[in-house]
C-alpha positions in Angstrom: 16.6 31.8 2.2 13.1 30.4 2.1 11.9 30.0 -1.4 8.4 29.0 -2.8 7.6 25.7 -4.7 5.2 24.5 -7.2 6.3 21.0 -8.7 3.8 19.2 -11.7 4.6 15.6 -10.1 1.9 14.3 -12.7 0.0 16.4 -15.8 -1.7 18.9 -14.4 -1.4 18.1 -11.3 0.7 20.4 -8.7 2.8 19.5 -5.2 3.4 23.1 -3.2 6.3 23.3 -0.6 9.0 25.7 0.4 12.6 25.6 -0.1 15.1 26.6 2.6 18.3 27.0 1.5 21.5 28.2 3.7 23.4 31.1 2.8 27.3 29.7 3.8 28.4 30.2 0.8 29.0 26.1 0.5 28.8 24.7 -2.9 26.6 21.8 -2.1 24.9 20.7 1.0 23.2 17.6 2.6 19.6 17.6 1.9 16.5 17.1 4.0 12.6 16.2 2.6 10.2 16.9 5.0 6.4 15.7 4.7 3.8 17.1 7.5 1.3 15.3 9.8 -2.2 16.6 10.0 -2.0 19.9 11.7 -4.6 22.4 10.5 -2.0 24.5 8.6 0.1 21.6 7.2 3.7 22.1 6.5 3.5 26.0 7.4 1.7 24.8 10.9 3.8 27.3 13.9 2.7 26.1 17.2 4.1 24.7 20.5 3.2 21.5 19.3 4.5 21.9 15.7 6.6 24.1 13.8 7.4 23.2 10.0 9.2 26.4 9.3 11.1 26.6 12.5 12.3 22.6 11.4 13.3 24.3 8.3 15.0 27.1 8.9 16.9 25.8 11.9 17.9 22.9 9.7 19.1 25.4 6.7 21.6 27.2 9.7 22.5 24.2 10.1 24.0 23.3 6.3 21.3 21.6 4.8 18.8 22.3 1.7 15.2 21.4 3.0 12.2 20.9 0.8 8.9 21.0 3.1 6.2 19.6 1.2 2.1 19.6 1.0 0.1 16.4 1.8 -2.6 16.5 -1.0 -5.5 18.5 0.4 -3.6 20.5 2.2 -2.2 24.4 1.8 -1.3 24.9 -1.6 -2.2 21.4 -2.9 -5.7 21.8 -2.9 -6.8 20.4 -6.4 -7.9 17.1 -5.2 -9.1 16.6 -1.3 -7.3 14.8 1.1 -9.5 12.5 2.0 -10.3 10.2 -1.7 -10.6 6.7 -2.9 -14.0 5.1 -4.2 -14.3 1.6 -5.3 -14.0 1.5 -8.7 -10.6 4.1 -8.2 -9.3 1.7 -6.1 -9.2 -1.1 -9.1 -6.6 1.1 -10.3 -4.7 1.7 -7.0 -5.8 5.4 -7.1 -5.4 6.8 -4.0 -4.3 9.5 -1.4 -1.5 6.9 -0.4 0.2 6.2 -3.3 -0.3 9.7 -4.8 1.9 10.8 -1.4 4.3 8.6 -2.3 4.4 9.5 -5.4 4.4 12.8 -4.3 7.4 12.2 -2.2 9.8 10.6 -5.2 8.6 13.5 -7.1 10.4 15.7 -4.2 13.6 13.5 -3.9 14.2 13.8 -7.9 13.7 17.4 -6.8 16.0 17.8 -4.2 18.4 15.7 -6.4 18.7 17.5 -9.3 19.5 21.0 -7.4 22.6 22.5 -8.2 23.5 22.9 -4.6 22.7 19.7 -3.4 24.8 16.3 -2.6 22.5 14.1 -4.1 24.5 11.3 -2.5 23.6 12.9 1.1 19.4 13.4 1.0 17.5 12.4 4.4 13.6 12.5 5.4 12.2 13.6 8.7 8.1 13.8 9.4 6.3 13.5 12.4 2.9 11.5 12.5 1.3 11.4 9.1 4.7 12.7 7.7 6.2 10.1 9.8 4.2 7.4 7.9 5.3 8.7 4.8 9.1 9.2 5.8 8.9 5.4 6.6 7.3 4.3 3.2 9.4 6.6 0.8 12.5 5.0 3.1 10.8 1.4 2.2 10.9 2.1 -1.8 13.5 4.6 -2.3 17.5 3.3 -2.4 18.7 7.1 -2.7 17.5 8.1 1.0 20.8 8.1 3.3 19.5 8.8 6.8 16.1 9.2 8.0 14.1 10.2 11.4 10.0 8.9 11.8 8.7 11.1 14.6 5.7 9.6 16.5 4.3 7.1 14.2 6.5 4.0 14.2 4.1 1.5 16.5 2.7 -2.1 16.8 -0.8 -0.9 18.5 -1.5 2.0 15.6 -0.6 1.8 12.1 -1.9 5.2 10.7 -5.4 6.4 11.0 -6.2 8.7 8.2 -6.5 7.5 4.3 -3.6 8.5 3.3 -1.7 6.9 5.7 -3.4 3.2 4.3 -3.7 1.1 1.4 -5.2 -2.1 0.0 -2.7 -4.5 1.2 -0.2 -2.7 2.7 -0.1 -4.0 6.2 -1.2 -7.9 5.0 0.7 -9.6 7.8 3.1 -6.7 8.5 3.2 -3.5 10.7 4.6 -0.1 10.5 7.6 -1.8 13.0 8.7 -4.5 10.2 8.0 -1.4 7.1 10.2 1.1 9.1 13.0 -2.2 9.9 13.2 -2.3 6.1 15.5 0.5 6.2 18.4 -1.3 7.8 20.9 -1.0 8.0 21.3 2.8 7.2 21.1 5.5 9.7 17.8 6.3 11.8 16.5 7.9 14.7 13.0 6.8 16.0 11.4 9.0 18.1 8.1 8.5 20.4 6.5 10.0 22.9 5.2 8.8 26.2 1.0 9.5 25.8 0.2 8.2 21.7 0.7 4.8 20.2 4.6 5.5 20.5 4.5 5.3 24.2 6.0 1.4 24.1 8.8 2.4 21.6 11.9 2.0 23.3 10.9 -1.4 25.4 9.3 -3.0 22.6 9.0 -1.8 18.8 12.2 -0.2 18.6 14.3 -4.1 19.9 12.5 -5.9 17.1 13.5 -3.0 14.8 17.7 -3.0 16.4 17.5 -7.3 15.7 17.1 -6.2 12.0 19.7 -3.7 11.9 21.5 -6.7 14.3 21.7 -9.0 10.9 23.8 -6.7 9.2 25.9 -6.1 12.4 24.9 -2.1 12.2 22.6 -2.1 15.4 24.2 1.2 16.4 23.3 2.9 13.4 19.2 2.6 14.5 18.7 4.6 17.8 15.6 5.7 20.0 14.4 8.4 21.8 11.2 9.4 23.4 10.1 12.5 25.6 7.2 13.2 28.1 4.7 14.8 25.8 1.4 14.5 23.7 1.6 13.8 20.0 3.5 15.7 18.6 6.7 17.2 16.7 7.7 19.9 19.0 11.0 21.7 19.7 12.2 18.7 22.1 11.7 16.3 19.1 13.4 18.3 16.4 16.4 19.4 18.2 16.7 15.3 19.1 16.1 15.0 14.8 18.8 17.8 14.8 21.9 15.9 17.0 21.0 13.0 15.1 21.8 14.6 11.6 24.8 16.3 12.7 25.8 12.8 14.1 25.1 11.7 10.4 26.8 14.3 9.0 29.5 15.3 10.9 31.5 17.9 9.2 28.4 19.8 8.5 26.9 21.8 11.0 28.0 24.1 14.1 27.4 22.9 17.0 25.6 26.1 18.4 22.9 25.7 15.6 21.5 22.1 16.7 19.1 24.4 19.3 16.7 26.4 18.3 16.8 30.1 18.9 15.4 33.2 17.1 13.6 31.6 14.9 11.3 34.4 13.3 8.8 32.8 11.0 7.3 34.8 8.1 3.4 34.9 7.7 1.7 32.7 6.1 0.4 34.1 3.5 3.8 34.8 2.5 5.0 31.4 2.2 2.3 30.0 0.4 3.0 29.2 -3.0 -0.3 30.7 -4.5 -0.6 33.1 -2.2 -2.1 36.1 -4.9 -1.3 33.6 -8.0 -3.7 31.0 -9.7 -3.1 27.3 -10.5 -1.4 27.0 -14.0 -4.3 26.5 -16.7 -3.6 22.5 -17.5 -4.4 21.7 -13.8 -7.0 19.4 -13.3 -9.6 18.1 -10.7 -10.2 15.1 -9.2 -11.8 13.6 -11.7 -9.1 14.4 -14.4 -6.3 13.4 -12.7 -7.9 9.8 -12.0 -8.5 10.0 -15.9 -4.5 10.6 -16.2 -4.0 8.0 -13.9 -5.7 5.6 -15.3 -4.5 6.3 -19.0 -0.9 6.0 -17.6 -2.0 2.6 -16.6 -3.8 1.9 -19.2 -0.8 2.9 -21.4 1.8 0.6 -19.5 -0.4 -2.4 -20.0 -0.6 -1.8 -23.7 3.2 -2.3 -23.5 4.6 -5.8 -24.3 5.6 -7.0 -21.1 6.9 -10.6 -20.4 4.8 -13.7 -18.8 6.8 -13.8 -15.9 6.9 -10.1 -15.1 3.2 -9.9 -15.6 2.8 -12.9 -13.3 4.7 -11.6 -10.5 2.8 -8.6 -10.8 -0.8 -10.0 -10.6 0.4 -12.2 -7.8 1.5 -9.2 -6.1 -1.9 -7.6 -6.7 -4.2 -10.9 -5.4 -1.6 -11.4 -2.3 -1.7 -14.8 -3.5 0.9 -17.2 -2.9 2.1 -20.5 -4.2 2.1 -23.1 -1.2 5.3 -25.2 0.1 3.0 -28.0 1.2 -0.6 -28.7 1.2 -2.1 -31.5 3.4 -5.4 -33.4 3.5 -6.8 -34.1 6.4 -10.9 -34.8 7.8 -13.5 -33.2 9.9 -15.5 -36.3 9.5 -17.9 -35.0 6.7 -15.4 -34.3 3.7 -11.9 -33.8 3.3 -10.2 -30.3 4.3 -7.0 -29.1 2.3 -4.8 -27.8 4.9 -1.9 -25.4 5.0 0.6 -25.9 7.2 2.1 -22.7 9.1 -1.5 -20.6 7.5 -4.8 -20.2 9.2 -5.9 -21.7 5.6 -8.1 -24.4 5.8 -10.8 -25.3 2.8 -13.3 -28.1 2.6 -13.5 -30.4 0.0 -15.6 -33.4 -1.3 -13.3 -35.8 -3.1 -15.2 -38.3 -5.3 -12.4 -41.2 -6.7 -12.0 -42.0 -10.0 -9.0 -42.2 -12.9 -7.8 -39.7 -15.4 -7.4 -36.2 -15.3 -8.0 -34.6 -11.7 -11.4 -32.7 -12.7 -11.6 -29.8 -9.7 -15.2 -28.4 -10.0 -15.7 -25.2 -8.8 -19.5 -23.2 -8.2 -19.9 -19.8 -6.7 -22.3 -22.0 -4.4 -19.9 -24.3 -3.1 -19.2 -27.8 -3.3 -23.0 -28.9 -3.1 -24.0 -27.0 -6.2 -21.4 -28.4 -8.0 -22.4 -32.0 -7.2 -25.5 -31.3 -8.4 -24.8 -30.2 -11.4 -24.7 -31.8 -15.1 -21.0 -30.9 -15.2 -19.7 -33.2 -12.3 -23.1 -35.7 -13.2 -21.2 -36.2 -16.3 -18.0 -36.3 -14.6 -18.9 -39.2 -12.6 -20.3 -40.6 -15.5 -17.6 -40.7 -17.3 -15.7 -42.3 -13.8 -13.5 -39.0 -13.1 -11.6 -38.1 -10.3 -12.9 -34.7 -9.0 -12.6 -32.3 -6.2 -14.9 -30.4 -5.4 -14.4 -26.8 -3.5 -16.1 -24.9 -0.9 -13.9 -22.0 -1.6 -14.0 -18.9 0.7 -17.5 -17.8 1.7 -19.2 -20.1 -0.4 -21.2 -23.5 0.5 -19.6 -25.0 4.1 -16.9 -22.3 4.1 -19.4 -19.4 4.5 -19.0 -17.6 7.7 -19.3 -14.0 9.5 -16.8 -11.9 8.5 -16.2 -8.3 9.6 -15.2 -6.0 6.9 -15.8 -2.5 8.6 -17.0 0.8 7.2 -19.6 -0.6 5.2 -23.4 1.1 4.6 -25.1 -2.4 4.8 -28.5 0.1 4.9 -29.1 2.1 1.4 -29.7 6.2 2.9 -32.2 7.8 1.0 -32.2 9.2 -1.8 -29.2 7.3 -3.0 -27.6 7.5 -6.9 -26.8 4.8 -8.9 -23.2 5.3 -8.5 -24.0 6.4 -4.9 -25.7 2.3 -4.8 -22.4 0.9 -6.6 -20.1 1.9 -4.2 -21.7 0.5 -0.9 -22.8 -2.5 -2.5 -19.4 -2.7 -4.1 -17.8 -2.0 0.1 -20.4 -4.0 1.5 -18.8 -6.5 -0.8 -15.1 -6.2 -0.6 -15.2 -4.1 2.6 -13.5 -0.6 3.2 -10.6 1.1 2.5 -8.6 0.7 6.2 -10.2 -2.9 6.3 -8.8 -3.7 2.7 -5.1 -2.2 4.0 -5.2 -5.9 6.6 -7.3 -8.0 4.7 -7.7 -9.5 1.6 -11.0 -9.5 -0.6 -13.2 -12.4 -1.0 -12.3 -12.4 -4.1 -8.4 -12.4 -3.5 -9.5 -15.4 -0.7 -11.2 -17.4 -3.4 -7.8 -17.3 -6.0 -5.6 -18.7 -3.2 -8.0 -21.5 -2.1 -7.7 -22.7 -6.2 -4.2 -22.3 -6.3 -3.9 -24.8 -3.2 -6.0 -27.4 -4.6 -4.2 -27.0 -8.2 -0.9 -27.3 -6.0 -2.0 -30.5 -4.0 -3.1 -32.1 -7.1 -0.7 -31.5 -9.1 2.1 -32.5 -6.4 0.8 -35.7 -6.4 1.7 -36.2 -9.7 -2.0 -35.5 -11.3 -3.1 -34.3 -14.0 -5.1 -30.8 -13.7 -8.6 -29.3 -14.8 -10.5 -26.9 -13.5 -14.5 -26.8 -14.4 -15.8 -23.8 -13.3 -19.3 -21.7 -14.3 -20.1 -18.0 -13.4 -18.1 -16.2 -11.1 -16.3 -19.3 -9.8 -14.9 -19.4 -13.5 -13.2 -15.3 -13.0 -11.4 -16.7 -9.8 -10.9 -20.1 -11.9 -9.1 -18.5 -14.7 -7.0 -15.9 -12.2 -5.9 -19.2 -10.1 -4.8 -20.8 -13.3 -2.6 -17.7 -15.1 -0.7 -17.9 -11.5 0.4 -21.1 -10.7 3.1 -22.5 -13.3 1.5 -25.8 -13.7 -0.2 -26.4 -16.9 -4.5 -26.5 -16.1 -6.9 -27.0 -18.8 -10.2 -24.7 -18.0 -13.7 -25.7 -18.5 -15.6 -22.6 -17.8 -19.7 -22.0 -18.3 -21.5 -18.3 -18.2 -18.3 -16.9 -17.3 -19.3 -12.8 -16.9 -18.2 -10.7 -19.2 -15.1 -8.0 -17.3 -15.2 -4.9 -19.2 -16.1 -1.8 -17.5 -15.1 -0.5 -14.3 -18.7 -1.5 -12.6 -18.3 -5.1 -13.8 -15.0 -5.9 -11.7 -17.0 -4.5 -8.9 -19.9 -6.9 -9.5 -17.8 -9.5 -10.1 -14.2 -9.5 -9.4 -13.7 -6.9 -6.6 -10.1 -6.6 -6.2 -7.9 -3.0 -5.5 -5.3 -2.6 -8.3 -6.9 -5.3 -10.5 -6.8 -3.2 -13.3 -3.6 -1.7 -12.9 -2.3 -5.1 -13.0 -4.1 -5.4 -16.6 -6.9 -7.6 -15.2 -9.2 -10.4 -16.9 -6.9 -9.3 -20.3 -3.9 -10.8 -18.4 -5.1 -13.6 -16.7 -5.9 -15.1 -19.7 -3.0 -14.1 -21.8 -1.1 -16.3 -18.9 -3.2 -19.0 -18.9 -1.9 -20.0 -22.2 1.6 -21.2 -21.3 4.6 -20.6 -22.6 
């Protein structure tokens, strides 16, 4: 029985997908989620080289309960386009990413609370853009049992459509360690011998087996891979198909793990609002980043405590809190050094007694010597460090940031202006997934020199003017060490275009932003 679905996963907004549900007469059933890749007709695609309904209805012969499922832009699921994310919707981690995923826990509370469903039995197979979401839902979601990524698991290609990226996601990682995260419960990763996948069972797949190896459950990870182009074709899901049944093995007959007279209805009459409109509180693009962010906006006005809003803003910058930091000299200043990090950041050390006094200037350490701050400083026979922090003064450098407009088109808004000055800045969206922001860059390298200075036994303040004093006052609601701040024409953060200006960082403002850092810079 193939039934049609339309779930609100947020206000007025609206997943589509199909149910296929076996008619045995069984009181519940193992269940399977199944997102699509990007074939022309999504989840209802029926070709050689795809078939979404013959996976599902071969799978519901088999004993299971399948819920196939839009990618947003896609079939039914149209309110929003599949391809999204500007820069100031990224400060709130909106995008066509996280809305999948959110998409996909939306479809395992569905699954789970059906009436003919073993909610202690759900699974997730997806080939290729379904396959990146079947590894991330398997990543975040305890209640998935067994699972099958088709044609996606690689070290050479990590996903090359938006929705299959994030800021941050892959920050020293790969789709190989994401998909390892899984271990050590049942999955089957299958590949194919032309795409990315094509080195899967000689190399990805034995880094993923050691994983499953630490729990002593390397037979419950398995590989297979077939002569073909990409794809999820009938080779691949009858493979998907044994490995259920090996899952699940009192479920399924034998004779129904191949494929055969499998008669797909039309389209038309599978699609959700196929002759019926959207209900009338759905929303647009526009609204539903307004819901998003008032849902945000909403948690944050929550109290939370200091260390869970901490953690969280760490999270957010990718900053982390150093094991050792050493000096050493390039024979014009000194260079705080990370050992085990391709971290290195000059400083000028000028010795003196009291306090430590580190001066930071969004023009590096010259500026800041210069100035009347650290004039005063010396003055007054201070001990101060002085930062080139990333990008500024003797740390500036080329950097790549990809898919930036460096040249203004014509005729371009002022919103239109924001947004490539705001990428040209931070760079763009499948650059941000590996690398960290400037900004992000520029937290860390304050966070080791309050960490070297205060590991040898010093007292800490920061003096900091302009921007330098926004990444000065981050740095400082971080680390647990107690830092007095000294900050000068520090820009005011309140709309959405001033973090773009000055503090460009994806999920900033989910994380609660400037309000945050400086509730945490006033220690418990």
């Amino acid at each position: 029985m193939i039934e049609k679905v339309l779930l609100e996963t947020l206000p007025g907004f609206y997943l589509g997908g199909n149910l296929y549900r076996p008619k045995d007469g069984r009181a519940k059933h193992p269940a399977v989620l199944n997102p699509h890749g990007h074939w022309q007709y999504g989840r209802l695609e029926n070709e050689s080289v795809d078939s979404g309904p013959a996976f599902g209805i071969s799978l519901a012969r088999q004993g299971y309960v399948v819920f196939a499922y839009d990618m947003v832009g896609y079939t039914d699921t149209v309110q929003v386009p599949h391809r999204f994310g500007s820069a100031d919707q990224r400060l709130w981690s909106f995008g066509p990413m996280g809305l999948q995923l959110w998409d996909s826990i939306r479809s395992l509370d569905f699954l789970e609370s059906l009436d003919d469903v073993d909610a202690g039995r759900i699974g997730m197979a997806g080939a290729s853009g379904g396959a990146t979401q079947t590894m991330m839902l398997a990543a975040v979601d305890d209640r998935l049992q067994f699972v099958s990524p088709v044609n996606m698991v690689s070290a050479i290609m990590q996903g090359g459509d938006l929705c299959e990226n994030a800021p941050g996601l892959r920050l020293n990682t790969s789709n190989v360690e994401i998909a390892a995260m899984f271990a050590p419960k049942p999955m089957l990763v299958v590949s194919d011998t032309t795409d990315w996948t094509k080195n899967v069972p000689k190399e990805e797949f034995p880094a993923i087996k050691k994983i499953y190896d630490l729990y002593k459950k390397g037979d419950q990870v398995s590989v297979v891979q077939f002569e073909a182009v990409h794809n999820f074709n009938q080779q691949s899901r009858e493979a998907v198909y044994r490995f259920f049944a090996q899952v699940n093995p009192d479920v399924s007959d034998p004779k129904e793990l191949a494929e055969h007279d499998v008669e797909v209805p039309m389209l038309q009459e599978m699609m959700a609002l196929s002759n019926r409109t959207l209900p009338a509180n759905a929303v647009d693009l526009n609204g539903l980043f307004k819901e998003w962010r008032g849902m945000a906006e909403a948690q944050n006005a929550q109290p939370q405590g200091k260390l869970f809003l901490r953690e969280r803003l760490m999270q957010t910058l990718a900053v982390e809190i150093p094991d050792n930091v050493i000096s050493v000299s390039d024979g014009r200043a000194l260079v705080l050094d990370l050992p085990g990090w391709k971290a290195r950041m000059p400083v000028v050390a000028i010795p003196g007694s009291g306090a430590i006094a580190i001066v930071v200037d969004p023009g590096g350490s010259a500026a800041a010597l210069e100035s009347e701050t650290v004039k005063r400083l010396k003055a007054e026979g201070r001990s101060i460090l002085a930062l080139d922090v990333f990008q500024t003064g003797a740390a500036i450098a080329p950097r790549e940031r990809g898919e930036t407009e460096e040249v203004a088109p014509d005729h371009e808004t002022e919103d239109e202006a924001l947004e490539r000055k705001a990428n040209a800045n931070a760079g763009g969206p499948k650059f941000l997934t590996f690398n960290v922001t400037d900004d992000e860059a520029r937290v860390q390298d304050i966070v080791t020199a309050i960490v070297f200075e205060s590991r040898n036994g010093h007292d800490v303040e920061i003096y900091a003017k302009g921007d330098a004093a926004v990444w000065a006052t981050f740095a400082a609601a971080i680390v647990k060490t107690p830092v007095a701040l000294h900050l000068e024409q520090a820009p005011k953060l309140v709309t959405d275009s001033d973090y773009l200006t000055h503090f460009n960082v994806p999920g900033i403002l989910r994380a609660g932003g400037l309000t945050v850092a400086e509730e945490l810079t006033t220690k418990p």
